[in-house]
N, C-alpha and C positions, 0 to 999 in steps of 0.2 A: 521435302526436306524436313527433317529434325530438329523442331526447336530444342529439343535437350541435347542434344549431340553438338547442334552448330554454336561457335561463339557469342559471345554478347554482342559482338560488333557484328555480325549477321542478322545477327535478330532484331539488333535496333533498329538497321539498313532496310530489314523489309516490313518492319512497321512502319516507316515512314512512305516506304514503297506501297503498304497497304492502304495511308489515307491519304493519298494523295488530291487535289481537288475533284478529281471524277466522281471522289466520292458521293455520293446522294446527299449524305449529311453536311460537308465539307469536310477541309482538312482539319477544323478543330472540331469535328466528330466527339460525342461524349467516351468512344472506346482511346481516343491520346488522350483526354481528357484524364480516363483514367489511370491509363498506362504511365502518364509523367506525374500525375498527385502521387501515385504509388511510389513514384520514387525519391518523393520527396515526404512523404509519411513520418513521421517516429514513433516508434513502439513504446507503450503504454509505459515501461521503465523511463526511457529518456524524456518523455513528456511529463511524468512523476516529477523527477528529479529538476527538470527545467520550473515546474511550476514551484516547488516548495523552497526551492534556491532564491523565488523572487521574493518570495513572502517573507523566509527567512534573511534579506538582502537588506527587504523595509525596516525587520522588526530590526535589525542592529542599528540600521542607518537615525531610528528615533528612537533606542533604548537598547544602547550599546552596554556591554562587550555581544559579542554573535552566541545566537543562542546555542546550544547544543546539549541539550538533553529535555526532555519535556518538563520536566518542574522548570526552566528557563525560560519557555516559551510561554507555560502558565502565567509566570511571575509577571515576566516585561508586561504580555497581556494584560492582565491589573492592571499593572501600573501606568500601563497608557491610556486604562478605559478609564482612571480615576482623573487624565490628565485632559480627558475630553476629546482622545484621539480616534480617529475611524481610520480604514482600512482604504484606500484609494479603490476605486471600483473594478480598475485591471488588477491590482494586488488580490483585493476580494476575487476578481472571478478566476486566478490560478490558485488560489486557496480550496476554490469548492473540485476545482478539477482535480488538483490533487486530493483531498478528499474523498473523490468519486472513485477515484481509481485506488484507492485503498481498499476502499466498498468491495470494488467488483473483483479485489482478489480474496477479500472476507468472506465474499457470497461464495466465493468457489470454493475454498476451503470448507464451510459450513455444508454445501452440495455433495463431498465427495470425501473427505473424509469418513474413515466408520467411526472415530472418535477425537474428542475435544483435545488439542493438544497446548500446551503451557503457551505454544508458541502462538496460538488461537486467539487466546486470552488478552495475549499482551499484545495481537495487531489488534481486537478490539477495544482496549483501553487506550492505545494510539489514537484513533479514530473517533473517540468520545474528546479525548484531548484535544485533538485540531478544531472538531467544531465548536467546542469549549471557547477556545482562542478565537477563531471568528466568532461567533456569536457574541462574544467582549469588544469587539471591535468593529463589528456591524451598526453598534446599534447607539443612538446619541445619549448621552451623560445620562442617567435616570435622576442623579442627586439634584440638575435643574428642571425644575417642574413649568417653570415659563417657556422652556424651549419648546419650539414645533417640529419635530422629525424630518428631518430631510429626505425623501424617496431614494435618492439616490446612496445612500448612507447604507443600505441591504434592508434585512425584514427584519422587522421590531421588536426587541426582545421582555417580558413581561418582568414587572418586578421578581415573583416567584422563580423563574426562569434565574436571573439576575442572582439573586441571595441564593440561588440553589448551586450556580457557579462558583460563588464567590469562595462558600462552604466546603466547596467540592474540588477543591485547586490541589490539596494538600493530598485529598486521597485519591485524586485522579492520580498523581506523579508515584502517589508508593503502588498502586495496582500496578503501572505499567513497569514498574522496575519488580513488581511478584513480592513486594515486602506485605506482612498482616496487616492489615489494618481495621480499626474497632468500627462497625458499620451505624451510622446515625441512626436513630429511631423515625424522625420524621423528616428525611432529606427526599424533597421529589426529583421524582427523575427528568433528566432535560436531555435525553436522547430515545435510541433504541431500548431493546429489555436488556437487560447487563447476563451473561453468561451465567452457565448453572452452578453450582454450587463444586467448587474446585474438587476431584476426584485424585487419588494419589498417583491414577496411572497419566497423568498428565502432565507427571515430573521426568516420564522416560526420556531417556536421552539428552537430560539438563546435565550440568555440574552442579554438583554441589558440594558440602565442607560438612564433613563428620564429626559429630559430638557427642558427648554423652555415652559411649561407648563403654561399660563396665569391665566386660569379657577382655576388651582385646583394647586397653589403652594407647595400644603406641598406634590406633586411627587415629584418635581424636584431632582434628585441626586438620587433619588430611582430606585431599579434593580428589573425588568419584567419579564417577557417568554412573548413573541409574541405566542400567540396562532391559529390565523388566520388572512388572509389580505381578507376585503373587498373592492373588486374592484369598484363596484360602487360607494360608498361613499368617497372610497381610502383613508381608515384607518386600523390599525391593530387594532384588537383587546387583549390586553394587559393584563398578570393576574399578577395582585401587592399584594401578602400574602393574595390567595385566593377571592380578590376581581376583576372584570374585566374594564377595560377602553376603549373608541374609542379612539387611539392618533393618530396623524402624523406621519408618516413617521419622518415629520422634528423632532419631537420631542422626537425619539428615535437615542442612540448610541449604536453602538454594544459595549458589553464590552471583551477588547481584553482579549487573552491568557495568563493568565499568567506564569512562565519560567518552573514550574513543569510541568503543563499541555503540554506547546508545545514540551516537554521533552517526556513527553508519547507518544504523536502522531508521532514522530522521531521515536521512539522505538519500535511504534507497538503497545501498550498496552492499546488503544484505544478499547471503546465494539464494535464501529461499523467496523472498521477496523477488528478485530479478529470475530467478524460474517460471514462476507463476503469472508472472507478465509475460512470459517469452509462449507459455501455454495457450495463456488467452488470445496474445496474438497471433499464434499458428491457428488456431482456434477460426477466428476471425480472417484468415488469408483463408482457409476450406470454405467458407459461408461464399466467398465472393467466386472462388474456383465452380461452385456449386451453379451458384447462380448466373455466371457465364456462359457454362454448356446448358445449362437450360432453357435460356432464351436463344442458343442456336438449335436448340431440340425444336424448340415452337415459332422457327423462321424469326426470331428477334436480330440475330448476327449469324455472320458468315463464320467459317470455318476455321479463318485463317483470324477474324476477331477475336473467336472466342480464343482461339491458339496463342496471340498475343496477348491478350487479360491475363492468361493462366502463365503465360509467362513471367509478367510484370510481379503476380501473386507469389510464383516460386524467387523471383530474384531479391522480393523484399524478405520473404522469412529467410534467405540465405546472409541476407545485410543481417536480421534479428539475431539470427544462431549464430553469426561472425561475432556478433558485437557481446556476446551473453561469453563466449568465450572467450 
């Protein structure tokens, strides 16, 4: 029989027909073990979004209104670490998981990309932001010096650490929104290394708002797609309602986020943000497909085990790619 052919209701019937007590292992055998965590799994986006939902849940519930954009998650932060507040240890540990899972679509991007894109940028100034926000909220009041750290509170933040946050609120929020901002002489760093040195072909495919335009005034205040950067002429080529332009650099702004949109990208509900998870999880269903026929390759599982794993494997990324659609 045909696991891809026959129904869901067949396949389930003789997985259960497969571990039935004869089993050696038993019925709760670690292959239903797996086969039912599988289908209770959620994919790296919905665990995203469930995690940063609670966190952003707390930060309203003690430094309302609800935040929505990162200069607000900055701020409340402050203003709670100034009020003596920490982060509950479940709050903290879906903060690092969301977090984590930003990471590991940063790291992919960074892996597979051939170049740095706008969009690069501002998930990694996201991602300096959020730990920004825990680390304000991990760590107990620095301003009482009689206090004793509580373990439970997360890991300890250093004054330097502290004053380098504190300094760094304002231009954490304009890097992620892509505004200029005048870079500190001696502000140290309280994360990773901060990306390289913004390149003009890293505006392709932004909007932005044209100015300055001499030749052909009636642009000015009109909004583009950069469609490509010519390096040797070192002009973008610009499409304005189907029509195309050589402009300057100088003569492009990006046009920032506005409070819906930077709301969505906090949230998750961004296409490229939710692709990129749906990747790593297909990604991750191959890893486990892999490793099923190969432990029936080396008499680990039977035939019809490993046929059931690789089922369960195909029906979750089919729940993934339902739900991405």
């Amino acid at each position: 029989l045909s696991w891809t052919s026959s129904s869901p209701q067949v396949q389930d019937k003789l997985v259960r027909l497969c571990f039935q007590p004869r089993c050696k292992r038993g019925p709760r055998c670690r292959h239903v073990t797996f086969c039912t965590a599988m289908a209770a799994i959620a994919g790296r986006c919905e665990a995203y979004k469930r995690a940063t939902a609670s966190f952003l849940d707390w930060l309203a519930l003690n430094q309302p209104p609800k935040a929505r954009s990162v200069r607000d998650i900055l701020t409340a932060a402050q203003s709670l670490n100034t009020q003596g507040r920490v982060l509950p240890e479940s709050v903290n540990k879906n903060l690092r998981n969301a977090i984590s899972l930003r990471r590991s679509v940063h790291c992919m991007y960074e892996e597979r990309a051939q170049s740095r894109s706008r969009d690069d940028e501002r998930h990694f100034y996201f991602i300096e932001a959020l730990e920004s926000a825990r680390l304000l909220l991990s760590a107990p009041d620095i301003s009482d010096h009689t206090a004793e750290p509580d373990p439970s509170d997360g890991p300890a933040i250093s004054k330097p650490q502290y004053a380098a946050i504190q300094t760094d609120i304002e231009a954490l929020a304009n890097r992620f929104a892509m505004l200029e901002v005048e870079e500190a002489a001696d502000t140290p760093d309280i994360a990773v290394e901060p990306p390289a040195q913004k390149a003009p072909s890293l505006l392709v495919g932004e909007t932005v708002i044209i100015e300055g335009v001499a030749s052909k005034p009636e642009l000015n205040g009109r909004a583009g797609r950069i469609l490509q950067y010519d390096e040797g002429r070192g002009r973008y080529a610009v499409d304005v309602d189907g029509q195309q332009y050589c402009l300057k650099p100088s003569n492009t702004r990006v046009s920032p986020m506005d409070i819906a949109e930077e709301e969505r990208y906090l949230l998750g509900e961004t296409v490229q943000f939710q692709a990129a998870c749906l990747l790593l999880d297909i990604e991750g269903v191959l890893r486990e497909v892999r490793v099923a026929w190969d432990e029936h390759r080396h008499g680990g599982c039977s035939l019809l085990e490993a046929s059931a794993r690789t089922n369960a494997c195909v029906r979750h990324a089919e729940r993934l790619a339902s739900a991405f659609e």
